[in-house]
RODOFI-638687 format. One record per residue (C-alpha): x, y, z; residue in three letters. Coordinates in steps of 0.25 Angstrom, whole numbers, plus 5000, padded with zeros to 4 digits. Example, Ala and Ser with C-alpha at 12.3 -4.5 7.8 and 13.67 -1.06 7.14 Angstrom:
RODOFI-638687
REC; 5049; 4982; 5031; ALA
REC; 5055; 4996; 5029; SER
END
This chain:
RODOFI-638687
REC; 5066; 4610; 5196; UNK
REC; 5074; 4601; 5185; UNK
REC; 5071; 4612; 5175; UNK
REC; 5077; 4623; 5184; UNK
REC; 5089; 4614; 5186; UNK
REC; 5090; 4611; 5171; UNK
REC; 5090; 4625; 5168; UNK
REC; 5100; 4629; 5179; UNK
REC; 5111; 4616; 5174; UNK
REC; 5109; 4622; 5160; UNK
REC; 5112; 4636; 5164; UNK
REC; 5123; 4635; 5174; UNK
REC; 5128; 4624; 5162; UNK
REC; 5128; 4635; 5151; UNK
REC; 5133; 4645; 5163; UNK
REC; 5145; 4635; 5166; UNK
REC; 5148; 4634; 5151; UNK
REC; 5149; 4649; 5147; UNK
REC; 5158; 4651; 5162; UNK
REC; 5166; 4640; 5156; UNK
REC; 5168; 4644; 5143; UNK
REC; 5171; 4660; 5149; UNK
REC; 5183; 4655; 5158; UNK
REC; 5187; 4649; 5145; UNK
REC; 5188; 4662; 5136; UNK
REC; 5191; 4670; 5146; UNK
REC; 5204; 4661; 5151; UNK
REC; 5207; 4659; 5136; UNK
REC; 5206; 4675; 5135; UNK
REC; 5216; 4676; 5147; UNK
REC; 5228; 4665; 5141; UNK
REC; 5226; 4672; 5127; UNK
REC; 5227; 4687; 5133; UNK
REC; 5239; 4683; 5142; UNK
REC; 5248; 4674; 5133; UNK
REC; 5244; 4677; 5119; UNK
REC; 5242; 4693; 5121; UNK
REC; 5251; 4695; 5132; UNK
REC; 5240; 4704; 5138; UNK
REC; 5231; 4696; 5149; UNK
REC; 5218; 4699; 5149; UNK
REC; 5214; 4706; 5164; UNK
REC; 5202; 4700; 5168; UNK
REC; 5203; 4683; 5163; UNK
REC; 5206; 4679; 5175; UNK
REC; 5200; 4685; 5184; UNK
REC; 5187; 4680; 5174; UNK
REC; 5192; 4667; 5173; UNK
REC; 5192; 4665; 5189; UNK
REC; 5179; 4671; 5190; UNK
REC; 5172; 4662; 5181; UNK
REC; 5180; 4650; 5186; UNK
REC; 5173; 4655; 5200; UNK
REC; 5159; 4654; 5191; UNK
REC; 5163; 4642; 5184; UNK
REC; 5166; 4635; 5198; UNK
REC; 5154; 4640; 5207; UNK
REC; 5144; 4636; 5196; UNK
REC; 5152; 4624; 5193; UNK
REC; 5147; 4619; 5206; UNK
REC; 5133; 4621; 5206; UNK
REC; 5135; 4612; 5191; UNK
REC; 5141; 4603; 5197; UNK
REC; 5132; 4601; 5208; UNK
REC; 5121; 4600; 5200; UNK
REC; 5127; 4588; 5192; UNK
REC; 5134; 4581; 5204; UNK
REC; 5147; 4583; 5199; UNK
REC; 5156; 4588; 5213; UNK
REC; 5166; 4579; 5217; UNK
REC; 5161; 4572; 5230; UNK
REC; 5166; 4560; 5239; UNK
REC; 5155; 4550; 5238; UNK
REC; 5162; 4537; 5245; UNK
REC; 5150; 4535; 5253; UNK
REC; 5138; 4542; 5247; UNK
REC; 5141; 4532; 5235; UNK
REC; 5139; 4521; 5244; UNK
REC; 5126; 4526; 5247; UNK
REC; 5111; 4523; 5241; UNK
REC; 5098; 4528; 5242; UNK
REC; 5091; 4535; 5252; UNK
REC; 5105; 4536; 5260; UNK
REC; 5111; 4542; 5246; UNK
REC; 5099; 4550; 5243; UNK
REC; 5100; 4558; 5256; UNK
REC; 5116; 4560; 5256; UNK
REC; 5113; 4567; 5243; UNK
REC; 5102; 4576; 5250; UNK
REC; 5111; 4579; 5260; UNK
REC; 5121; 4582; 5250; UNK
REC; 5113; 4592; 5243; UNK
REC; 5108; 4598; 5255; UNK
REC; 5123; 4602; 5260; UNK
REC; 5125; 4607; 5246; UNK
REC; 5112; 4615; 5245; UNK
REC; 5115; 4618; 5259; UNK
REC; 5131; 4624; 5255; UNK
REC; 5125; 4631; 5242; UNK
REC; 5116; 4641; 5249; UNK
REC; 5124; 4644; 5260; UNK
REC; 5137; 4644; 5255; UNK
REC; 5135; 4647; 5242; UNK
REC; 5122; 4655; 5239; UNK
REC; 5121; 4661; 5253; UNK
REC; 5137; 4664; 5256; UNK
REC; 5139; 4665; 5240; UNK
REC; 5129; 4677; 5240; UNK
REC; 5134; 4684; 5253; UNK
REC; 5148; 4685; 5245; UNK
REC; 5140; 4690; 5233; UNK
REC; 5134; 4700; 5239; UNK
REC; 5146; 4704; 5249; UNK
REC; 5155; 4705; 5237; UNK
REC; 5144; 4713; 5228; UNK
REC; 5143; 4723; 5240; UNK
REC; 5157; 4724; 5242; UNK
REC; 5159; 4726; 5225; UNK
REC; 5169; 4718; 5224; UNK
REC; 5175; 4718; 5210; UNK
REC; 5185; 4709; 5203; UNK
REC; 5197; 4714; 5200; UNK
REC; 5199; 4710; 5186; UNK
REC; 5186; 4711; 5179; UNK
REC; 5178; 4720; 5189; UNK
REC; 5166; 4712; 5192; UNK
REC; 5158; 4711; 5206; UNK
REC; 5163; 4700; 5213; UNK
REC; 5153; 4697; 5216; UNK
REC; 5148; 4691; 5203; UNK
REC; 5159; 4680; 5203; UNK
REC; 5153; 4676; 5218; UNK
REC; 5140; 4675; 5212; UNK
REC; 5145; 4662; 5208; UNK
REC; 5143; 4657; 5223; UNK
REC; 5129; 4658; 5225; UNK
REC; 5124; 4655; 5212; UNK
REC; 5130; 4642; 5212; UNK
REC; 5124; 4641; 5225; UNK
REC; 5111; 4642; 5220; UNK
REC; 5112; 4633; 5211; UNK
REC; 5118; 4622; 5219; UNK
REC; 5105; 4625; 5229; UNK
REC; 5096; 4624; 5217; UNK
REC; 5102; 4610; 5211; UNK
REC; 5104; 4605; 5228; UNK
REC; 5089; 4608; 5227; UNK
REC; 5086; 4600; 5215; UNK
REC; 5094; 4587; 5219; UNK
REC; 5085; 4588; 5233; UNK
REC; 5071; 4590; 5228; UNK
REC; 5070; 4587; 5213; UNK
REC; 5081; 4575; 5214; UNK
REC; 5088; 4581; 5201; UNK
REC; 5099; 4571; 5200; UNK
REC; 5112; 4577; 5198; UNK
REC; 5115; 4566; 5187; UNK
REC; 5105; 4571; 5178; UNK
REC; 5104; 4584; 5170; UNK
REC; 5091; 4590; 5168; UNK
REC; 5097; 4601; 5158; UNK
REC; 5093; 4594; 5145; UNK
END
């Protein structure tokens, strides 16, 4: 499994990156056309929302991967081993638990709904439901990475993407 999650910390890395690096040109594009051209561009913000949407979602599978949520950890600091051990099972479980039925389950239901109801946005004329897709794919990948933790014991500290 370690090279499965190496390949999919590299690739949603790299995917992060070039999202990144697109809100930036295309914000950049949308300060240049409004005060220097006097002619605002009609689709940079609406992109700019809908990769910060992209950026976010995904975000979070990242950061669950590597550990990196804010959390309040008064007393599971306090605790040691065995006792530690299964508050971080349970922890992953809840998570799992969220992420495929909130996110990939009810994620995919407002995909499909909005895809069936073509919903386009107003802007640049895309199917909304594209920018949702964001839900259940980063749902998938936090079930993938919960997985990981529980059965393989792949500790969020490490990096297995080198």
């Amino acid at each position: 499994m370690k090279p499965l999650i190496s390949l999919l910390d590299r690739s949603l890395y790299w995917l992060l990156a070039l999202l990144m690096t697109l809100m930036v040109l295309d914000v950049t594009w949308q300060v240049l056309t409004r005060f220097v051209m006097s002619q605002p561009s009609s689709f940079t913000e609406e992109l700019a929302g809908f990769l910060l949407i992209w950026i976010g979602i995904l975000g979070s599978a990242y950061a669950f991967r590597f550990n990196a949520h804010l959390g309040l950890d008064l007393i599971t600091a306090k605790l040691t081993g065995a006792s530690a051990l299964n508050v971080r099972r349970i922890g992953l479980l809840v998570s799992f638990a969220f992420a495929a039925g909130v996110m990939v389950l009810g994620g995919g239901y407002l995909v499909q709904m909005t895809f069936e109801l073509n919903q386009v946005s107003a802007a640049l004329g895309i199917r909304m439901g594209y920018v949702y897709l964001a839900v259940p794919f980063s749902g998938l990948l936090i079930c993938v990475y919960a997985l990981a933790f529980l059965f393989n014991g792949l500790d969020a500290d490490q990096s297995y993407s080198q």
